[in-house]
N, CA, C and O atoms as a GROMACS GRO file, in nm:
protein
  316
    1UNK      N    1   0.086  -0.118   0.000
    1UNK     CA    2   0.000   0.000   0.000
    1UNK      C    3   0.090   0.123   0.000
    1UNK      O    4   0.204   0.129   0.047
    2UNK      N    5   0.021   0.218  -0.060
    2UNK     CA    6   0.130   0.338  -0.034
    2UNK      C    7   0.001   0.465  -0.089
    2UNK      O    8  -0.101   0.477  -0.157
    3UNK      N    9   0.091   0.536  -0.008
    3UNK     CA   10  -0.015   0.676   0.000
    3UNK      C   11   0.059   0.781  -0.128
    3UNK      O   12   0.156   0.776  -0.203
    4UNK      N   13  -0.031   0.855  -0.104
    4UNK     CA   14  -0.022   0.951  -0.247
    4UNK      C   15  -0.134   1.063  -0.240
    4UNK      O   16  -0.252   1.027  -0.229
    5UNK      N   17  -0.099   1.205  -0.246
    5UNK     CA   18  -0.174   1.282  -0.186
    5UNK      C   19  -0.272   1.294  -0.100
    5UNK      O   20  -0.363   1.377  -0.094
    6UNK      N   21  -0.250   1.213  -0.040
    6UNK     CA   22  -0.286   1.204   0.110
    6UNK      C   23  -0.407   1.054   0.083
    6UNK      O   24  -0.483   1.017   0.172
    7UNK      N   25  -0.400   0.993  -0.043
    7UNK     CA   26  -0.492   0.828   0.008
    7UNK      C   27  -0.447   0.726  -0.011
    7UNK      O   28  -0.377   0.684  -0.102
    8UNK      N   29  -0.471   0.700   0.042
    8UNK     CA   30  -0.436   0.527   0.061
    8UNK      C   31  -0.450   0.441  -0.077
    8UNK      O   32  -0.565   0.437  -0.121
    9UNK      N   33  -0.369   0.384  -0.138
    9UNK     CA   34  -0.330   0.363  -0.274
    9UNK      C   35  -0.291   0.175  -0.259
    9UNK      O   36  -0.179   0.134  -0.226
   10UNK      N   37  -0.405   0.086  -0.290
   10UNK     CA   38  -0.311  -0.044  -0.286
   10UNK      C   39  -0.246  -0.112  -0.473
   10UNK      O   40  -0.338  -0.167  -0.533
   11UNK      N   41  -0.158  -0.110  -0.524
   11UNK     CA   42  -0.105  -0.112  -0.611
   11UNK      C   43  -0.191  -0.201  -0.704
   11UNK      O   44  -0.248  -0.196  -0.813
   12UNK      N   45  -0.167  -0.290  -0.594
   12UNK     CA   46  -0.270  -0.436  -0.666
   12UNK      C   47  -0.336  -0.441  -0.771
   12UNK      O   48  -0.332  -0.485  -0.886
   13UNK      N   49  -0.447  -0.336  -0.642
   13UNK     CA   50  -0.558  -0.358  -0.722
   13UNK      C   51  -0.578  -0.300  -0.906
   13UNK      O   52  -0.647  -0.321  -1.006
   14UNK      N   53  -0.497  -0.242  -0.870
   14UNK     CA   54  -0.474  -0.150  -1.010
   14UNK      C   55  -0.438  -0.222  -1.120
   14UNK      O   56  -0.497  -0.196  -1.225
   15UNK      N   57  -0.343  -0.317  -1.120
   15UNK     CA   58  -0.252  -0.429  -1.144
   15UNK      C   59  -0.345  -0.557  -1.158
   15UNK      O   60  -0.328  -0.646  -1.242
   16UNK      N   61  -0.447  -0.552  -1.059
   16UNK     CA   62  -0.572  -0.664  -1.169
   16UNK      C   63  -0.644  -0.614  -1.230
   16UNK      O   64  -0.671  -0.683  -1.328
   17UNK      N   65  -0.705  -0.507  -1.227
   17UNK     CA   66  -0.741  -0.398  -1.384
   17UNK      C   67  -0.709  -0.445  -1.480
   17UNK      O   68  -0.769  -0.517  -1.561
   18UNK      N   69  -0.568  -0.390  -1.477
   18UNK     CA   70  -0.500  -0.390  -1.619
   18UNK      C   71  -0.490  -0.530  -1.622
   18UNK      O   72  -0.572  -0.557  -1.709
   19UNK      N   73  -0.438  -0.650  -1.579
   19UNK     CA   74  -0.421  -0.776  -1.637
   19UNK      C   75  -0.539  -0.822  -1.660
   19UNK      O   76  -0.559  -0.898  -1.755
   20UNK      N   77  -0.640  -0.780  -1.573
   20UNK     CA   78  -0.803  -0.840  -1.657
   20UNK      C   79  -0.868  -0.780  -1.800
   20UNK      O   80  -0.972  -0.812  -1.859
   21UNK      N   81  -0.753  -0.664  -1.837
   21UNK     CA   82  -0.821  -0.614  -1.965
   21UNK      C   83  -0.732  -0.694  -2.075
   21UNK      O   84  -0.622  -0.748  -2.065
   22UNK      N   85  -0.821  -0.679  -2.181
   22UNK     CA   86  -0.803  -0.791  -2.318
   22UNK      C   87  -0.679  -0.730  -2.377
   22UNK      O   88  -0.655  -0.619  -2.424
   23UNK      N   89  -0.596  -0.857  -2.357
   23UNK     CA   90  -0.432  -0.781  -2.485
   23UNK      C   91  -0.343  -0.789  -2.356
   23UNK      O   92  -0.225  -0.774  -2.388
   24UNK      N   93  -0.357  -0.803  -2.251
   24UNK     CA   94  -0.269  -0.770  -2.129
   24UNK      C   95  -0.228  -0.845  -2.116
   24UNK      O   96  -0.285  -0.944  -2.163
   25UNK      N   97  -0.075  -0.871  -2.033
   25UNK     CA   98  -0.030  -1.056  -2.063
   25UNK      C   99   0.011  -1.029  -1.868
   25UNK      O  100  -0.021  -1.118  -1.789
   26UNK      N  101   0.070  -0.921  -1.826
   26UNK     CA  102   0.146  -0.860  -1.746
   26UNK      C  103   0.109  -0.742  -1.717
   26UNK      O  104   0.056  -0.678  -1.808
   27UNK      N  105   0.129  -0.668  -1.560
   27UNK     CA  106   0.087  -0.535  -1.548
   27UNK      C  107   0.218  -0.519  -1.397
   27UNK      O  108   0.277  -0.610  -1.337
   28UNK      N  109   0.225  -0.357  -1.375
   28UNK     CA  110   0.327  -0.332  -1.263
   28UNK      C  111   0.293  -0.203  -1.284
   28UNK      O  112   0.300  -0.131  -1.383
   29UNK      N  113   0.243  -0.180  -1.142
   29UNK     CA  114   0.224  -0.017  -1.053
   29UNK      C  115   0.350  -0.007  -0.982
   29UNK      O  116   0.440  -0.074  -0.932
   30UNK      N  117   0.305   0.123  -1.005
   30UNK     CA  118   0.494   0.218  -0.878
   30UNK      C  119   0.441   0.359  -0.929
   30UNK      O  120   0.380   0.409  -1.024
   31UNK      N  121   0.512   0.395  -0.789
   31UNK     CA  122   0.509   0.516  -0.753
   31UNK      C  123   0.668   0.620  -0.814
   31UNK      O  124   0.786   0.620  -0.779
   32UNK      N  125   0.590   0.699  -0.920
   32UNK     CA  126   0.758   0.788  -0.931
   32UNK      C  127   0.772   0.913  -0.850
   32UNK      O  128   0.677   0.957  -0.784
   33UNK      N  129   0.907   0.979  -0.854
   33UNK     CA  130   0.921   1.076  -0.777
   33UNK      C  131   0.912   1.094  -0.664
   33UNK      O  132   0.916   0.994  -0.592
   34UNK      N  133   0.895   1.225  -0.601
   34UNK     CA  134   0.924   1.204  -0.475
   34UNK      C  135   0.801   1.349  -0.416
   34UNK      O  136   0.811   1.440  -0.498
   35UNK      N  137   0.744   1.369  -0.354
   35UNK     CA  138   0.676   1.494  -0.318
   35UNK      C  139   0.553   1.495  -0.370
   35UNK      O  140   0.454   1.422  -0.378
   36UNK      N  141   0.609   1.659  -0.421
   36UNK     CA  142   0.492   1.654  -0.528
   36UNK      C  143   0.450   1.641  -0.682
   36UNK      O  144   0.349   1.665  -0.749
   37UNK      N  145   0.618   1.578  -0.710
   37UNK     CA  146   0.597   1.541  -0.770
   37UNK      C  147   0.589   1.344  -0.834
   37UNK      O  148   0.605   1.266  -0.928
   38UNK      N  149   0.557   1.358  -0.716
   38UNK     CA  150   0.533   1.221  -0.679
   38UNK      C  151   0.402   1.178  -0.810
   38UNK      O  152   0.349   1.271  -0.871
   39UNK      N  153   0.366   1.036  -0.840
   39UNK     CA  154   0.270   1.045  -0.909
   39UNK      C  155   0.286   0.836  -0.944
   39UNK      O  156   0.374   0.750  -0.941
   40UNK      N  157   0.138   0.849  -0.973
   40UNK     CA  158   0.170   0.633  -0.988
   40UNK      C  159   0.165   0.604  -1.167
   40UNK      O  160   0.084   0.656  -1.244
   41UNK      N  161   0.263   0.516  -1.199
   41UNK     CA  162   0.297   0.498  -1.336
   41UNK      C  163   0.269   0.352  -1.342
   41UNK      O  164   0.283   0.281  -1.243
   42UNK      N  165   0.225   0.301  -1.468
   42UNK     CA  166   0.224   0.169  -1.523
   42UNK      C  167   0.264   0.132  -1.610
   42UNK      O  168   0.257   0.185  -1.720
   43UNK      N  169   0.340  -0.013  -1.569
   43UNK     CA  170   0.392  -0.062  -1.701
   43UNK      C  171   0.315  -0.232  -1.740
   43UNK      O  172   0.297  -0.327  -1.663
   44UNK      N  173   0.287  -0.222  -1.865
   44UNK     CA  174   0.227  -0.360  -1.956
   44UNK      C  175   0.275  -0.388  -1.991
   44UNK      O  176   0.362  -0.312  -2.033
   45UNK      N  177   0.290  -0.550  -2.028
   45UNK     CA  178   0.303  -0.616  -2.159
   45UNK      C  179   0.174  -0.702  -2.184
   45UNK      O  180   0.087  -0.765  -2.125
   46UNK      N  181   0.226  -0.657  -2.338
   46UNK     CA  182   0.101  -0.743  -2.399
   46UNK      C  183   0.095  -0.885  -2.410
   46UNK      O  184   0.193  -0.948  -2.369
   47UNK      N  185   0.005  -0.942  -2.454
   47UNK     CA  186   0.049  -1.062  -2.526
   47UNK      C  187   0.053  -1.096  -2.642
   47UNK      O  188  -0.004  -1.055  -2.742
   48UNK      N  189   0.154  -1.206  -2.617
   48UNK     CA  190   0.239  -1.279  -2.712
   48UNK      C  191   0.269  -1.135  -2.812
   48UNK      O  192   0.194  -1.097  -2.902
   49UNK      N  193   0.370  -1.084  -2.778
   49UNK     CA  194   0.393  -0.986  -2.799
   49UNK      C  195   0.333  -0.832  -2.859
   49UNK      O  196   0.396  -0.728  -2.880
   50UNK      N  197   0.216  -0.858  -2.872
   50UNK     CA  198   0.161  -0.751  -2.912
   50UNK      C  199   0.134  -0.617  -2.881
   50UNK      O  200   0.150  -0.586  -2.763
   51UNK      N  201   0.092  -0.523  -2.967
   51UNK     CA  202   0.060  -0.387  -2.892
   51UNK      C  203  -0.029  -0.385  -2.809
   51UNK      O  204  -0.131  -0.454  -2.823
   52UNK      N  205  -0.008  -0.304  -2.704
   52UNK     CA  206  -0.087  -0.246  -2.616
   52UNK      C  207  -0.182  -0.140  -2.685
   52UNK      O  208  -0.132  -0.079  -2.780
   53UNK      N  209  -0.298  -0.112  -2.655
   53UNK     CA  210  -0.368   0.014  -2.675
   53UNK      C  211  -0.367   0.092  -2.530
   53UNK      O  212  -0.470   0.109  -2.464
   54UNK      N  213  -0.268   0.127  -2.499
   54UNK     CA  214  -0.262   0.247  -2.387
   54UNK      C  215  -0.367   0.347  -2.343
   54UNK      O  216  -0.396   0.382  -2.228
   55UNK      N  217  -0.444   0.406  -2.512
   55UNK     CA  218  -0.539   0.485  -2.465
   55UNK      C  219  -0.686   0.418  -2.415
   55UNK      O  220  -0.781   0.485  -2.374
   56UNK      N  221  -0.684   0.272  -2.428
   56UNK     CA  222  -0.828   0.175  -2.410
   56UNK      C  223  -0.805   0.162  -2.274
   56UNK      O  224  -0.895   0.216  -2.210
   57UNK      N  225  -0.689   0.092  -2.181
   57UNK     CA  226  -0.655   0.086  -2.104
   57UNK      C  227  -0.689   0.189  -1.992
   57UNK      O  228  -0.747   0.160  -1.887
   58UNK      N  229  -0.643   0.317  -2.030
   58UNK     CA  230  -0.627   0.461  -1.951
   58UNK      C  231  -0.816   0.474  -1.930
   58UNK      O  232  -0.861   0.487  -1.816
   59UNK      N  233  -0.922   0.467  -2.069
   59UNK     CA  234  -1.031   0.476  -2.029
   59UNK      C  235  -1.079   0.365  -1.948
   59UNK      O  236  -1.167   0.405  -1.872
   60UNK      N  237  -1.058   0.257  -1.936
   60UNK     CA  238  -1.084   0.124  -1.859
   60UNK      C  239  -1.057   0.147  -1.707
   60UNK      O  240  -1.121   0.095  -1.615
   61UNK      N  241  -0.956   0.232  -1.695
   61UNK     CA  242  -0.896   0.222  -1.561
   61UNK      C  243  -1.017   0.343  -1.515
   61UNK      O  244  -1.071   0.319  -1.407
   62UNK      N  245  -1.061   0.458  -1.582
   62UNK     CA  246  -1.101   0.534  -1.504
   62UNK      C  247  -1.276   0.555  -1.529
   62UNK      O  248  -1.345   0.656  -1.538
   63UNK      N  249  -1.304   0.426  -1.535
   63UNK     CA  250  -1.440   0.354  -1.534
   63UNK      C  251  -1.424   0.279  -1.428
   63UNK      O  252  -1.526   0.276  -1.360
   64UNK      N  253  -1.312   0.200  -1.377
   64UNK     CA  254  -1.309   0.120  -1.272
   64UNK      C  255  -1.286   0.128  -1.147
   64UNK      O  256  -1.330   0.055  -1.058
   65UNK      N  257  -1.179   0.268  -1.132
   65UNK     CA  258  -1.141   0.284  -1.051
   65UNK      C  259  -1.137   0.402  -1.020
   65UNK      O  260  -1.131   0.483  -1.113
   66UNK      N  261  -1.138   0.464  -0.849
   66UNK     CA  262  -1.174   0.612  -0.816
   66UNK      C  263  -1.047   0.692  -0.915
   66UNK      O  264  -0.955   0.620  -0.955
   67UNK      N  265  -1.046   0.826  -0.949
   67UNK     CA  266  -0.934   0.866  -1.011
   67UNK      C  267  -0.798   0.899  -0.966
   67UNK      O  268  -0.708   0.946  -1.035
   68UNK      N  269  -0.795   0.868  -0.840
   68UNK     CA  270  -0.689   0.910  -0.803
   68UNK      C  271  -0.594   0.783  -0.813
   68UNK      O  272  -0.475   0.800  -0.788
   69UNK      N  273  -0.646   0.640  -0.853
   69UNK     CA  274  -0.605   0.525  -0.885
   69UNK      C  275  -0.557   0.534  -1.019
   69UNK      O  276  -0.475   0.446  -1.046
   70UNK      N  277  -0.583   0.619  -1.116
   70UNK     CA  278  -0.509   0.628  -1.261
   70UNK      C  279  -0.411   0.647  -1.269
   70UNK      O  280  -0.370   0.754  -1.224
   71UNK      N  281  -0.334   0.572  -1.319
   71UNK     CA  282  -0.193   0.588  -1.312
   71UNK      C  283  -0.176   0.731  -1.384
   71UNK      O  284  -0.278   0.763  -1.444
   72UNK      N  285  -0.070   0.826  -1.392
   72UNK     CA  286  -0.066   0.938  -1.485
   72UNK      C  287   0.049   0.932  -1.587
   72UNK      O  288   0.103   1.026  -1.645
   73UNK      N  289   0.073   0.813  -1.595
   73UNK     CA  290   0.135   0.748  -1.737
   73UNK      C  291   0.160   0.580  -1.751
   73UNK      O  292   0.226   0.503  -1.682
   74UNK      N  293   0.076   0.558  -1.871
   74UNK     CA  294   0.106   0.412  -1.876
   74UNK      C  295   0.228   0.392  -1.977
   74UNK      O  296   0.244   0.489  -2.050
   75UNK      N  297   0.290   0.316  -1.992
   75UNK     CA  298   0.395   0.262  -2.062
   75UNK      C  299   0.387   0.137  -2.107
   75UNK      O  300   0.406   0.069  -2.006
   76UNK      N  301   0.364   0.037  -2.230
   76UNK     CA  302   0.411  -0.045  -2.322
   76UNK      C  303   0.554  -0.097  -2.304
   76UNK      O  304   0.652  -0.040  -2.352
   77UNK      N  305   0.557  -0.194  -2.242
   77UNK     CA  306   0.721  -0.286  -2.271
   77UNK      C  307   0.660  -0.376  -2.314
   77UNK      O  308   0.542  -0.410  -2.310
   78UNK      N  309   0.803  -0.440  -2.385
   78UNK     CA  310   0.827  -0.551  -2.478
   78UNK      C  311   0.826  -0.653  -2.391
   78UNK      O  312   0.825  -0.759  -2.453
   79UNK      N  313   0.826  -0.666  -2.274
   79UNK     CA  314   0.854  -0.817  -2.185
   79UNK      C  315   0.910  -0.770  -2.097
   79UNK      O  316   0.951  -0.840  -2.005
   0.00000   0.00000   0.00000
């Protein structure tokens, strides 16, 4: 768990979001920075190597989850 402008943030859950959405093979929350400019980032992989749609994802997450759970950048890796 980790806090982030002042709420209570469990990574997880964020992290079964994204692996329950279609194309996702893999998912990983973290926290960058430090303060204020602190902020939570995600990284995917797809499957079997494929593209991610980042922007399907980003609307998925903030249908699912309160907004302060959106990551404020997702990122696409290869594996």
């Amino acid at each position: 768990q980790v806090k982030l402008r002042g709420y209570r943030i469990e990574p997880g859950e964020i992290e079964a979001v994204l692996r329950a959405s279609t194309g996702v093979r893999a998912a990983g929350v973290a926290v960058a920075g430090e303060g204020d400019r602190a902020r939570l980032v995600a990284g995917v992989v797809g499957e079997a190597g494929g593209a991610v749609d980042v922007t399907a994802l980003r609307d998925r997450l903030r249908v699912a989850l309160p907004v302060a759970m959106v990551p404020a950048d997702i990122v696409a890796l290869p594996a």
